[in-house]
C-alpha beads as a LAMMPS data file, in Angstrom:
LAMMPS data file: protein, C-alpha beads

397 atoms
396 bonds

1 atom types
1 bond types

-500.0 500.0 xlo xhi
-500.0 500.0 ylo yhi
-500.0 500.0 zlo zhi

Masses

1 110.0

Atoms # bond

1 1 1 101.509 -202.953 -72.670
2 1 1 102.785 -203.637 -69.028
3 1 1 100.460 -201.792 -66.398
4 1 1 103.265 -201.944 -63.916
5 1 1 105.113 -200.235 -66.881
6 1 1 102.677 -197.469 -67.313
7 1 1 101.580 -196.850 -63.630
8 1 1 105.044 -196.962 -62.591
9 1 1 104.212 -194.487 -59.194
10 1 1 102.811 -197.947 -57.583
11 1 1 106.236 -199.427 -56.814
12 1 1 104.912 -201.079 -53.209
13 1 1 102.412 -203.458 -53.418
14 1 1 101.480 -203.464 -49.502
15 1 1 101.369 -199.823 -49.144
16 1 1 98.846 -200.243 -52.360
17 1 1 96.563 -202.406 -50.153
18 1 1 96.365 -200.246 -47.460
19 1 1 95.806 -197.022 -49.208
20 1 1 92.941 -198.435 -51.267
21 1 1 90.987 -200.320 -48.437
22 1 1 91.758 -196.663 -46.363
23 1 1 90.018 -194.787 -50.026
24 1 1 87.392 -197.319 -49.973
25 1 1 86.413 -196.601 -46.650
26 1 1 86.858 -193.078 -46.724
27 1 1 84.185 -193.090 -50.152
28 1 1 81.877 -195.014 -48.259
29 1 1 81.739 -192.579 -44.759
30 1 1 82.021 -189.380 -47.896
31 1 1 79.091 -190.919 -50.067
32 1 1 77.106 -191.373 -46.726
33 1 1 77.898 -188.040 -45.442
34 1 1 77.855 -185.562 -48.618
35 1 1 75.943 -187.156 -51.703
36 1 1 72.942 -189.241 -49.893
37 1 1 69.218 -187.617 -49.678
38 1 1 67.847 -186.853 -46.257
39 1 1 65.518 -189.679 -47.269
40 1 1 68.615 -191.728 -47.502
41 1 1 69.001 -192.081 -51.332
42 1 1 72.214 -191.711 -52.443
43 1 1 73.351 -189.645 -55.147
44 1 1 76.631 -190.501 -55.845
45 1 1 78.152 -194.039 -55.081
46 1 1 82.155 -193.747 -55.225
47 1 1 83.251 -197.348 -53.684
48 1 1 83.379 -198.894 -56.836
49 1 1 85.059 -196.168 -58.704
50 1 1 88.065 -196.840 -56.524
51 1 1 87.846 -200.718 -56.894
52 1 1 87.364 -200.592 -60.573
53 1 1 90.479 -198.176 -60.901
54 1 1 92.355 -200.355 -58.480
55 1 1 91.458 -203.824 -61.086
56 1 1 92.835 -202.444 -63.996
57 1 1 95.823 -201.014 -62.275
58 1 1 96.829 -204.371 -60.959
59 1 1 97.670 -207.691 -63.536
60 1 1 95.096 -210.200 -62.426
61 1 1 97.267 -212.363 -60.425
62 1 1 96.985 -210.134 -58.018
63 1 1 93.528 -209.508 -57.708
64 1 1 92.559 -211.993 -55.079
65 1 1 94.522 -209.598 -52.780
66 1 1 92.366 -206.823 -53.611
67 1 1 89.405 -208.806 -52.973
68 1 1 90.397 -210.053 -49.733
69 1 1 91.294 -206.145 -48.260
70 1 1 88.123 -204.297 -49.502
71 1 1 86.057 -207.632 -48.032
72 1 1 87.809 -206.284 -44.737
73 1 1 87.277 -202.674 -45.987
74 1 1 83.800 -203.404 -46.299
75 1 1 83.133 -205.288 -43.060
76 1 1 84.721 -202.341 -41.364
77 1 1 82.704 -199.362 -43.071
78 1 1 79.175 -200.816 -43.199
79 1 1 80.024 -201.973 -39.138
80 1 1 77.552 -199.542 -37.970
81 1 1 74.554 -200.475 -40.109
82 1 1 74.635 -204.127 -41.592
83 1 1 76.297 -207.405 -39.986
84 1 1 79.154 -208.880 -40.924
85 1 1 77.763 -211.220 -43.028
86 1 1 75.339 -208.586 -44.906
87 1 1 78.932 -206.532 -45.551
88 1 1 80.281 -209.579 -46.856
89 1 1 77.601 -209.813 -49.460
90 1 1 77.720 -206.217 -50.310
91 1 1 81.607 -206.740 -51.153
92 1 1 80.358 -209.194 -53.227
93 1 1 78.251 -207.449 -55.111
94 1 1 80.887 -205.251 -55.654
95 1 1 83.588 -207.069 -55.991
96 1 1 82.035 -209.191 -58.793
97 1 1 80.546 -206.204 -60.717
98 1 1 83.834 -204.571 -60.972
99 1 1 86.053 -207.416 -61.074
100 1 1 84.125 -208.712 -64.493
101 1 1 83.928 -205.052 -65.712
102 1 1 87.778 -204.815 -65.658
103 1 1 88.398 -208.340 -67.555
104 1 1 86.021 -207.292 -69.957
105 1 1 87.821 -204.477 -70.384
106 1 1 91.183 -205.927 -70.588
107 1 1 90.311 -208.753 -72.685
108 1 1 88.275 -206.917 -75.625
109 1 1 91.373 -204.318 -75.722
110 1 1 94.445 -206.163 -75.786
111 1 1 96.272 -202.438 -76.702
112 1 1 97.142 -199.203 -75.050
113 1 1 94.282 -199.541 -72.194
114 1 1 94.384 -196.204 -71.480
115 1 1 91.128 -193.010 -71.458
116 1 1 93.075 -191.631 -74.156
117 1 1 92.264 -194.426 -76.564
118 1 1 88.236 -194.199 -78.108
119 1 1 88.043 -198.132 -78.059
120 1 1 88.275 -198.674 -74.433
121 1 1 86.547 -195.533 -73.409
122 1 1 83.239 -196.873 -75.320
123 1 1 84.011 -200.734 -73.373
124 1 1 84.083 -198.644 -70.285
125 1 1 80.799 -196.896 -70.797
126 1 1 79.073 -200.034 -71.888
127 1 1 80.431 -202.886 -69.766
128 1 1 81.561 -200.595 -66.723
129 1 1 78.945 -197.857 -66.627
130 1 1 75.957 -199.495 -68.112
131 1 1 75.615 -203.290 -67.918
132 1 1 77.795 -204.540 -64.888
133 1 1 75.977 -201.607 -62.871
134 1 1 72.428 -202.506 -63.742
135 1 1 72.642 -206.035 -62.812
136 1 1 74.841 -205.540 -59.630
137 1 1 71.822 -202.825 -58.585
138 1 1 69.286 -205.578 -59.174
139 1 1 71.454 -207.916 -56.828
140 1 1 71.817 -205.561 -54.045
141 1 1 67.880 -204.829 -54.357
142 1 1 67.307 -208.168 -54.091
143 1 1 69.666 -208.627 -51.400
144 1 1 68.339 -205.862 -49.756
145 1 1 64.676 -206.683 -50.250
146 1 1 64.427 -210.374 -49.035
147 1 1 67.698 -209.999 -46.460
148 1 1 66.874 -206.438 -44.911
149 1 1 63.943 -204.571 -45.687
150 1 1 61.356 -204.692 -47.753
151 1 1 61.307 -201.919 -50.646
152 1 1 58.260 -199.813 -50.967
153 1 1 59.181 -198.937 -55.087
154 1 1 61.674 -201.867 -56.204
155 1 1 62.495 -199.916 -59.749
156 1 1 62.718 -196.486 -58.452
157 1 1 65.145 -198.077 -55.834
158 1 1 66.995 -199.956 -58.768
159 1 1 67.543 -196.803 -60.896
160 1 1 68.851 -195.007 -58.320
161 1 1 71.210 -197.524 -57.143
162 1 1 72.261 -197.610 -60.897
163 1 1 73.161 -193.842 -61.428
164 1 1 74.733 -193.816 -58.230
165 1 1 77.082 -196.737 -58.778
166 1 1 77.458 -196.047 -62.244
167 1 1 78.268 -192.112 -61.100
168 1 1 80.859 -193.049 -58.898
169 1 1 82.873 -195.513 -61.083
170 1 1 82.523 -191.980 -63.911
171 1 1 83.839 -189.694 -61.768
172 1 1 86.896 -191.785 -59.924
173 1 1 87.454 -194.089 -62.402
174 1 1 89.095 -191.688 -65.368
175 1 1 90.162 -189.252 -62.547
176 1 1 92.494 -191.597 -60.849
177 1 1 93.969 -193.449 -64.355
178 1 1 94.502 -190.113 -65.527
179 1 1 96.569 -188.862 -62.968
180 1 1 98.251 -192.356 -62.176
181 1 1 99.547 -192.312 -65.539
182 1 1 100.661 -188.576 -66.142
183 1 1 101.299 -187.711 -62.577
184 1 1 104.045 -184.569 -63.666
185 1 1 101.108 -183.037 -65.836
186 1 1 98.744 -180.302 -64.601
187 1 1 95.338 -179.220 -65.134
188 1 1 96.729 -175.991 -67.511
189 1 1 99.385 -176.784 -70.060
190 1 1 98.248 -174.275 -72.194
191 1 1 96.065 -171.237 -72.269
192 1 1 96.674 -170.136 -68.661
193 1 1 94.913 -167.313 -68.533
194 1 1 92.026 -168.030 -70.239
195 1 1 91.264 -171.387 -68.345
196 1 1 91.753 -169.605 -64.660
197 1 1 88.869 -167.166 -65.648
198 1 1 86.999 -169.493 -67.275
199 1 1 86.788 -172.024 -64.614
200 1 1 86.382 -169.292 -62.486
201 1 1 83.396 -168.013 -64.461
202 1 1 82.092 -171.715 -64.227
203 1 1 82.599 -172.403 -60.530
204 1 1 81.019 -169.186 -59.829
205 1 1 78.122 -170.012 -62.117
206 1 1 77.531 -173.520 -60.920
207 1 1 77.137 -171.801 -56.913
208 1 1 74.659 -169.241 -58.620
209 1 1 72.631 -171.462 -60.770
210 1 1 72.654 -174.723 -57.634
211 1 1 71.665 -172.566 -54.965
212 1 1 68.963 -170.525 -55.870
213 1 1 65.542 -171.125 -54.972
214 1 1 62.692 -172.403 -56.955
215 1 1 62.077 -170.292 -59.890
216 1 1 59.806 -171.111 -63.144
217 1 1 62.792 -169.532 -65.149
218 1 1 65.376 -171.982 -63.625
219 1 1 64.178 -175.804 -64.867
220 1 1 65.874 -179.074 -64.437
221 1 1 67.247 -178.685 -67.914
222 1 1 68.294 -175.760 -67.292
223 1 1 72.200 -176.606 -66.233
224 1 1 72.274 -179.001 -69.392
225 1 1 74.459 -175.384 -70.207
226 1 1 77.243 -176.962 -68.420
227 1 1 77.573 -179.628 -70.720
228 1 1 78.436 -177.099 -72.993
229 1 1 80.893 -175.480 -71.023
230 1 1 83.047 -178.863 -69.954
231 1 1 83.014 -179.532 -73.834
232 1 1 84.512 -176.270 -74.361
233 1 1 87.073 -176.358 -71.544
234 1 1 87.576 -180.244 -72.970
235 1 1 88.803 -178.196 -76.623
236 1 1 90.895 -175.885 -75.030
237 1 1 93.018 -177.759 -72.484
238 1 1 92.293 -180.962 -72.581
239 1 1 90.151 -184.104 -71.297
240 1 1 91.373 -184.358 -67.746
241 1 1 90.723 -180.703 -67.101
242 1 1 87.066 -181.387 -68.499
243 1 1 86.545 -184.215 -66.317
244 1 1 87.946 -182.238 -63.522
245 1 1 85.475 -179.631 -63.804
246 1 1 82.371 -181.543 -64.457
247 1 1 83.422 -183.204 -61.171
248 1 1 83.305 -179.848 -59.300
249 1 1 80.096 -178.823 -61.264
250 1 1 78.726 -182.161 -60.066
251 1 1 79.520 -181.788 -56.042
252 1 1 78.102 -178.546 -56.034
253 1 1 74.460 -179.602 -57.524
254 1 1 74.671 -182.463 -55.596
255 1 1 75.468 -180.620 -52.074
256 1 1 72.318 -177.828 -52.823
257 1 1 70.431 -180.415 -53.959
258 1 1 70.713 -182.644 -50.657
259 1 1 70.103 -179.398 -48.899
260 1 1 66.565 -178.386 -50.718
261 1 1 68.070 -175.799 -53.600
262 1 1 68.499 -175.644 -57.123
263 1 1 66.415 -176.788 -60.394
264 1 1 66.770 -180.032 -58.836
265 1 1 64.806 -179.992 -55.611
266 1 1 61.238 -178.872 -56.797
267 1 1 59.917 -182.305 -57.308
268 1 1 59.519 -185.422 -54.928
269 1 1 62.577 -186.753 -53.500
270 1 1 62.951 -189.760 -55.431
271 1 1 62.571 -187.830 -59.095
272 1 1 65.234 -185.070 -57.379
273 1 1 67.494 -188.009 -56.911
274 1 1 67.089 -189.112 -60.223
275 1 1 66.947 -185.922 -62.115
276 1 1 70.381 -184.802 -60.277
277 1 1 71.672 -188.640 -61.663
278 1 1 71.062 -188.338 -65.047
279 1 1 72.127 -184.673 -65.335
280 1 1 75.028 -185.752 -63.842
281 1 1 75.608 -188.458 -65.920
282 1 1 75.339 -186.500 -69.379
283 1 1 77.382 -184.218 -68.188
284 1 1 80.160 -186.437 -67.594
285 1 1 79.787 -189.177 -70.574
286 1 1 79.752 -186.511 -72.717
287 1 1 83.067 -184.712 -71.758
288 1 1 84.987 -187.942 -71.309
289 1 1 83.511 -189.027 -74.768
290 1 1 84.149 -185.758 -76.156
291 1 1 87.499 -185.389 -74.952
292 1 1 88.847 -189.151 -76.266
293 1 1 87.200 -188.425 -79.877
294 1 1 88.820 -184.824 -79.826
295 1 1 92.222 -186.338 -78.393
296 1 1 91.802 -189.056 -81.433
297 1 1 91.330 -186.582 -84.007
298 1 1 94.155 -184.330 -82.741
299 1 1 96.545 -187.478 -82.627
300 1 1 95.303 -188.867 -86.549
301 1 1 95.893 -185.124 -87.467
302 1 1 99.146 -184.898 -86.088
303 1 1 100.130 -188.341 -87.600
304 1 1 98.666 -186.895 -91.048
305 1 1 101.157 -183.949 -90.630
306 1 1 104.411 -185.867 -89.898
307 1 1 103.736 -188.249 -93.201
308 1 1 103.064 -185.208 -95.090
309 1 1 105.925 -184.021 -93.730
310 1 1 107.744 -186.934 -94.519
311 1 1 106.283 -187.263 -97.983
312 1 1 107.229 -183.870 -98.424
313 1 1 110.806 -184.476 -97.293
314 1 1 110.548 -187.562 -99.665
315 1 1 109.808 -185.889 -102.538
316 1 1 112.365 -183.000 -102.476
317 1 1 114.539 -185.365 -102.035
318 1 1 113.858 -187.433 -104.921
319 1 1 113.401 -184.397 -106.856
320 1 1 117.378 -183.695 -105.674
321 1 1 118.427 -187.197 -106.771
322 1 1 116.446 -186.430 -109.920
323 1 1 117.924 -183.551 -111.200
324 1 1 121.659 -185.207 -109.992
325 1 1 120.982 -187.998 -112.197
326 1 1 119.416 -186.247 -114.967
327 1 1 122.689 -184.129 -114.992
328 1 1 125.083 -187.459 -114.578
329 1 1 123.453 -188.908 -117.489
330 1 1 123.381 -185.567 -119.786
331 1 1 126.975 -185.593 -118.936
332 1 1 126.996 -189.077 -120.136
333 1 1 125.497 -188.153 -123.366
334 1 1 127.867 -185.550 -123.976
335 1 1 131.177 -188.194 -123.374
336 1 1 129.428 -190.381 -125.773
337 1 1 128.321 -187.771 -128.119
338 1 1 131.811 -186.837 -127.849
339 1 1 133.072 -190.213 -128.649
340 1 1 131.219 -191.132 -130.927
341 1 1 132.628 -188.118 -133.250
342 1 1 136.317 -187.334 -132.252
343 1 1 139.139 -189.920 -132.806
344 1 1 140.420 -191.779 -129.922
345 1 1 143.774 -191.567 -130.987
346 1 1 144.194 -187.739 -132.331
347 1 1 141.202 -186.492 -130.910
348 1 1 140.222 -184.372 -134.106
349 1 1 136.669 -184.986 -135.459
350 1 1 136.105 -187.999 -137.843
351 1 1 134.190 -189.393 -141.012
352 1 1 131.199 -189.102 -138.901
353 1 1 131.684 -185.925 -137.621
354 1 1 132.418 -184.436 -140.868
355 1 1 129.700 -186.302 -143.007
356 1 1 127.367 -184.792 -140.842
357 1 1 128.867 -181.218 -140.640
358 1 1 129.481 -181.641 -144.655
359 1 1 126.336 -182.012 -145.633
360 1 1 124.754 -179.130 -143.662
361 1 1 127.705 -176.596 -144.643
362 1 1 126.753 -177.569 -148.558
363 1 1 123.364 -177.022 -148.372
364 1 1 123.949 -173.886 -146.308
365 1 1 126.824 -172.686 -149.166
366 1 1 124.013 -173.516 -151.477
367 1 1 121.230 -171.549 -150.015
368 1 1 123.409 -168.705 -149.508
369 1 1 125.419 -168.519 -152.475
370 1 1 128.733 -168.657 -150.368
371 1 1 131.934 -170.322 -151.155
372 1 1 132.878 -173.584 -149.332
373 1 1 136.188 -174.935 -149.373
374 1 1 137.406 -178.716 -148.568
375 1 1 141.026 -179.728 -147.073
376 1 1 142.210 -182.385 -147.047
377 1 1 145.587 -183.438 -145.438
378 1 1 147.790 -186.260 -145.904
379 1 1 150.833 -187.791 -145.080
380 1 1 152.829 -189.527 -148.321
381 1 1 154.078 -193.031 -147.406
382 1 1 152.944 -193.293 -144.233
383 1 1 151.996 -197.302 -144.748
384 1 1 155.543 -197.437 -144.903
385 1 1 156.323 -196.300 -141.252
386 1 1 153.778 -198.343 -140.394
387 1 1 154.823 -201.364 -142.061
388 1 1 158.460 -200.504 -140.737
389 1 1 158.161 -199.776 -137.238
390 1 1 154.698 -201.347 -136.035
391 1 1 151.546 -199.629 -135.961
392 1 1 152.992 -197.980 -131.913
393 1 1 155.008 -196.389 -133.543
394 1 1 152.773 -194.667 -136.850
395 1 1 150.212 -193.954 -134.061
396 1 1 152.756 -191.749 -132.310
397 1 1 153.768 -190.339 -135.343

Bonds

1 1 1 2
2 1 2 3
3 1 3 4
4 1 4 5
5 1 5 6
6 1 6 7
7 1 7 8
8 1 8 9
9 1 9 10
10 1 10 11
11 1 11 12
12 1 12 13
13 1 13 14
14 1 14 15
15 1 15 16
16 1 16 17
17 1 17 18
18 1 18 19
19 1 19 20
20 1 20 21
21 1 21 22
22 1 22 23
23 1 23 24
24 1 24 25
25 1 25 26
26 1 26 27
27 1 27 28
28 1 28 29
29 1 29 30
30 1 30 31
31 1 31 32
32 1 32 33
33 1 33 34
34 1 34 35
35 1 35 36
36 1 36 37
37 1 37 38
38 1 38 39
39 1 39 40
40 1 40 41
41 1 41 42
42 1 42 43
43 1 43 44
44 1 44 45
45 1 45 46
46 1 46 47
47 1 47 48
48 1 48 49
49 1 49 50
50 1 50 51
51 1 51 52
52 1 52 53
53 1 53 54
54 1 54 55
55 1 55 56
56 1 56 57
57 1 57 58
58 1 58 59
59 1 59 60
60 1 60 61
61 1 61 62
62 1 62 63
63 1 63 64
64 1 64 65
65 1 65 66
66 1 66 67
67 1 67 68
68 1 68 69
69 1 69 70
70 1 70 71
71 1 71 72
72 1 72 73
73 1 73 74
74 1 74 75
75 1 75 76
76 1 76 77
77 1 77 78
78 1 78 79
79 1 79 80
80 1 80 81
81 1 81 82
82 1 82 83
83 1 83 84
84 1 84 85
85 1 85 86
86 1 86 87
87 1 87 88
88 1 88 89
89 1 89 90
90 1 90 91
91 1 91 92
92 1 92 93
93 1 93 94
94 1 94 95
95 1 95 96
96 1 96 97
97 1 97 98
98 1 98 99
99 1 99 100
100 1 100 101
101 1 101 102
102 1 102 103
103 1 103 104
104 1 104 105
105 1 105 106
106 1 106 107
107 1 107 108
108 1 108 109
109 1 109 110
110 1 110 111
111 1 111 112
112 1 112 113
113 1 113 114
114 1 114 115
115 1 115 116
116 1 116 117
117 1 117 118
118 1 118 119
119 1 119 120
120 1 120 121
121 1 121 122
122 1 122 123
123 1 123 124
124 1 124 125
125 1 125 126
126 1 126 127
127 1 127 128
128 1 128 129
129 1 129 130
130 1 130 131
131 1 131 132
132 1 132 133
133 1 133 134
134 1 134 135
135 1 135 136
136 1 136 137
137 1 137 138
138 1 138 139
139 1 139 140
140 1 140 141
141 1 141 142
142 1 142 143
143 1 143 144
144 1 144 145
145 1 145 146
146 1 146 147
147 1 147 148
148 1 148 149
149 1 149 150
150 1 150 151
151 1 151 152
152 1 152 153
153 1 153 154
154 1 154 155
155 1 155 156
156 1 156 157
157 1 157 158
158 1 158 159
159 1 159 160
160 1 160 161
161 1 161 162
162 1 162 163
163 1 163 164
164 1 164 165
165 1 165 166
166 1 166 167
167 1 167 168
168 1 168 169
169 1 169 170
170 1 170 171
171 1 171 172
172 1 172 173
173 1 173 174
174 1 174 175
175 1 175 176
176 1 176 177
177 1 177 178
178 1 178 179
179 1 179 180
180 1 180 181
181 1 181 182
182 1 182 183
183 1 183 184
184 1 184 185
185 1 185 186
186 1 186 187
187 1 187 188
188 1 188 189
189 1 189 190
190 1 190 191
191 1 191 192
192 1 192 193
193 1 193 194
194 1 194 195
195 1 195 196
196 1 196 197
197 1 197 198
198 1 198 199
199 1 199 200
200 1 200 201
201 1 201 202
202 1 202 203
203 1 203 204
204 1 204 205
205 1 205 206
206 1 206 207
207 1 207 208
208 1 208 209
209 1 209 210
210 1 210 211
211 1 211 212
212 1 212 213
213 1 213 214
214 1 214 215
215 1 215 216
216 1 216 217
217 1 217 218
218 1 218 219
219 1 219 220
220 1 220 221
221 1 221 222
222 1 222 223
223 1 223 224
224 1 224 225
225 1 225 226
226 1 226 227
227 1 227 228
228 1 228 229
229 1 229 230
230 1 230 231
231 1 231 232
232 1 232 233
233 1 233 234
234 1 234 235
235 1 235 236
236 1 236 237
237 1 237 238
238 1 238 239
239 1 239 240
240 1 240 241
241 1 241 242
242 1 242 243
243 1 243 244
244 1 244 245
245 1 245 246
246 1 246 247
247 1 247 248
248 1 248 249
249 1 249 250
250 1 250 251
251 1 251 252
252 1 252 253
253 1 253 254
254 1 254 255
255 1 255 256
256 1 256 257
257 1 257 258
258 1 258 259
259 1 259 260
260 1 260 261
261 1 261 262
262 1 262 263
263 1 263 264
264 1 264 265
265 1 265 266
266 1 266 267
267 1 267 268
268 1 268 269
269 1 269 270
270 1 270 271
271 1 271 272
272 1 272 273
273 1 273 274
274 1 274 275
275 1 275 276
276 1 276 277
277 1 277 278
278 1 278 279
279 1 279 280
280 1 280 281
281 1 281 282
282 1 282 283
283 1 283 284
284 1 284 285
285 1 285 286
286 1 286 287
287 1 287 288
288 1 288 289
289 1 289 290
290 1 290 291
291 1 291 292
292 1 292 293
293 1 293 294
294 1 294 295
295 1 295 296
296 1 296 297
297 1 297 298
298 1 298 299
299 1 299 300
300 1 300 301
301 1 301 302
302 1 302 303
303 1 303 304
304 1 304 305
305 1 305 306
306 1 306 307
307 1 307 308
308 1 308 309
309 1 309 310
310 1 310 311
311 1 311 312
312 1 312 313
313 1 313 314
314 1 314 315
315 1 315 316
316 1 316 317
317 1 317 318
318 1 318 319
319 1 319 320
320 1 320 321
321 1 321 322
322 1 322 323
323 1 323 324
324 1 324 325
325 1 325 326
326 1 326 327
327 1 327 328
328 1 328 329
329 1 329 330
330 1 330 331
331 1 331 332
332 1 332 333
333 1 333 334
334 1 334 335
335 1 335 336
336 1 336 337
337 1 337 338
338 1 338 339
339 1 339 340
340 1 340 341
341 1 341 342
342 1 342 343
343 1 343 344
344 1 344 345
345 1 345 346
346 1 346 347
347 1 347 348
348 1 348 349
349 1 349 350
350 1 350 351
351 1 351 352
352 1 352 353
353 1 353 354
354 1 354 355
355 1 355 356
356 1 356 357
357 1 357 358
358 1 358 359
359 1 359 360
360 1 360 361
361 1 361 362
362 1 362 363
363 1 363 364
364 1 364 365
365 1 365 366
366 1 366 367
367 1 367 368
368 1 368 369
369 1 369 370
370 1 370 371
371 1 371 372
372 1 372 373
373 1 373 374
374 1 374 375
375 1 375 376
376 1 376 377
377 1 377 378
378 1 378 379
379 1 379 380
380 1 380 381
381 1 381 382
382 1 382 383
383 1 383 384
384 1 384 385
385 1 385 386
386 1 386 387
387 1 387 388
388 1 388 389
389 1 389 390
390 1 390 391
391 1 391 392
392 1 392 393
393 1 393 394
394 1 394 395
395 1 395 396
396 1 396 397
């Protein structure tokens, strides 16, 4: 299928340019500002969510534009902390990680690329969420280990660089194909009511549960509940409005959490960091994985209705042409039956007709003791008239 066909709301290719280098930069300053560890880990890297969004939205001939604006985007973001040439390597990094993650993805589903089919959301997890990430962590560790400075725990450093990449590319990723592609359709098609109090409920919850002190009733495990509730919100109204609201459930662990609050911020700041990750990424693997299979099932069911439907439709109307041609041919039967006893010519009954009738009006006279009586009719000399005036003429006689 044509992306340009699907994602028809990107009509001007410049204007595309500049709004993603401006989103690039803005995730970098927002991932900086609101999801990194006063220790300077970050949470939550969103740069490559955009970019990978951005590669599958755009055929591949044009993908050496994109490239050269978020190299710029880069250079101009990381100005205040790495050299030009160190940005240029982080874009890279990036650039290559997501840039293989969305040919992958294109080549190994040739159909309907799309969240809402299962086959492409389990290439995204694999190739864009688990493999691409991990090695394009190890690169920047590298990178950052013999270029910058020299890393005191390389793995710890690796993992967390690979939940937060691999969190940001989740949470944009989906988000921004989703709403690209069904712009016109909101968060609550159905259920109205019950979704504004229940994301209420939620929202309300997450603040309670995230901001709290530490408690030995309140463990890290503890908001594993909210996978739970994004699965139900998922069944009720849908796999964007999951996603949406494991997104907000994320930001708000995520901003207690940087500030010292919540199940997540009783341990040392690295195991905080990764605890928060991998909550974060259950949570949201499991709704958007949830949410395809359920969308999946819902679609096969659907499809099972209409050809039952169809079958259904089918078979009264064979049953219809049935019964019409069971009645043409008894009709049928009865001409010849009809025929086959009556005389063409006088249309009285014949030999046939009256062998048949003569034999079972004996043996009925017989069984009975009833009288029977035979007629017979005939015309005297009527070879003559035949013989005389043709055969035309006796038969109108």
């Amino acid at each position: 299928m044509d992306i340009d066909k699907r994602f028809h709301i990107i009509k001007y290719y410049p204007l595309f340019l500049l709004i993603l280098m401006a989103a690039y930069i803005a995730a970098n300053k927002f991932s900086l500002a609101f999801t990194t560890m006063s220790e300077g880990m970050s949470i939550v890297w969103f740069q490559n969510g955009i970019l990978l969004a951005a590669f599958l939205l755009r055929p591949v001939r044009e993908w050496i534009w994109i490239a050269l604006s978020i190299i710029t985007a880069e250079v101009i973001a990381d100005s205040s902390v790495f050299t030009p040439l160190q940005a240029f390597w982080f874009a890279m990094i990036n650039l290559g990680e997501t840039m293989l993650s969305a040919y992958l993805m294109q080549r190994l589903c040739t159909t309907h690329q799309s969240f809402n089919n299962i086959r492409f959301v389990l290439l995204f997890i694999v190739i864009a969420l688990a493999i691409n990430p991990s090695f394009s962590a190890l690169f920047v560790e590298l990178f950052y280990n013999t270029q910058i400075d020299v890393l005191d725990d390389f793995i710890a450093s690796w993992r967390i660089r690979f939940f937060g990449d691999s969190l940001g590319i989740l949470f944009l990723t989906p988000f921004i194909l989703s709403w690209l592609e069904y712009p016109k359709k909101f968060l609550f098609t159905q259920h109205l009511y019950e979704s504004i109090f229940t994301d209420t409920a939620t929202i309300a919850l997450a603040f309670s549960l995230f901001s709290i002190g530490f408690t030995p009733s309140v463990l890290p495990t503890t908001p594993m509940i909210f996978v739970l509730i994004t699965l139900w919100i998922v069944y009720r109204n849908g796999l964007r409005s999951g996603m949406t609201m494991g997104m907000i459930i994320s930001m708000i662990a995520i901003y207690y959490t940087i500030h010292h609050q919540g199940p997540f911020s009783v341990f040392t700041p690295v195991q905080n960091t990764l605890y928060i990750q991998e909550f974060i990424a259950a949570l949201m693997t499991s709704t958007l994985f949830f949410g395809v299979l359920l969308r999946q099932v819902n679609e096969t069911n659907d499809l099972l209705l209409q050809s039952n439907n169809a079958l259904e439709s089918l078979a009264q109307n064979l049953e219809s042409e049935i019964q019409k041609k069971t009645a043409e041919l008894q009709k049928a039967n009865e001409m010849l039956m009809q025929l086959a006893i009556t005389d063409p010519l006088t249309h009285i009954y014949n030999r046939r007709y009256l062998e048949e009738n003569a034999t079972r009006e004996i043996a009925h006279a017989a069984r009975y003791r009833t009288p029977l009586s035979l007629i017979l009719f005939d015309i005297d000399f009527f070879k003559v008239i035949n013989d005389t005036y043709g055969h035309q003429s006796g038969d109108n006689v």
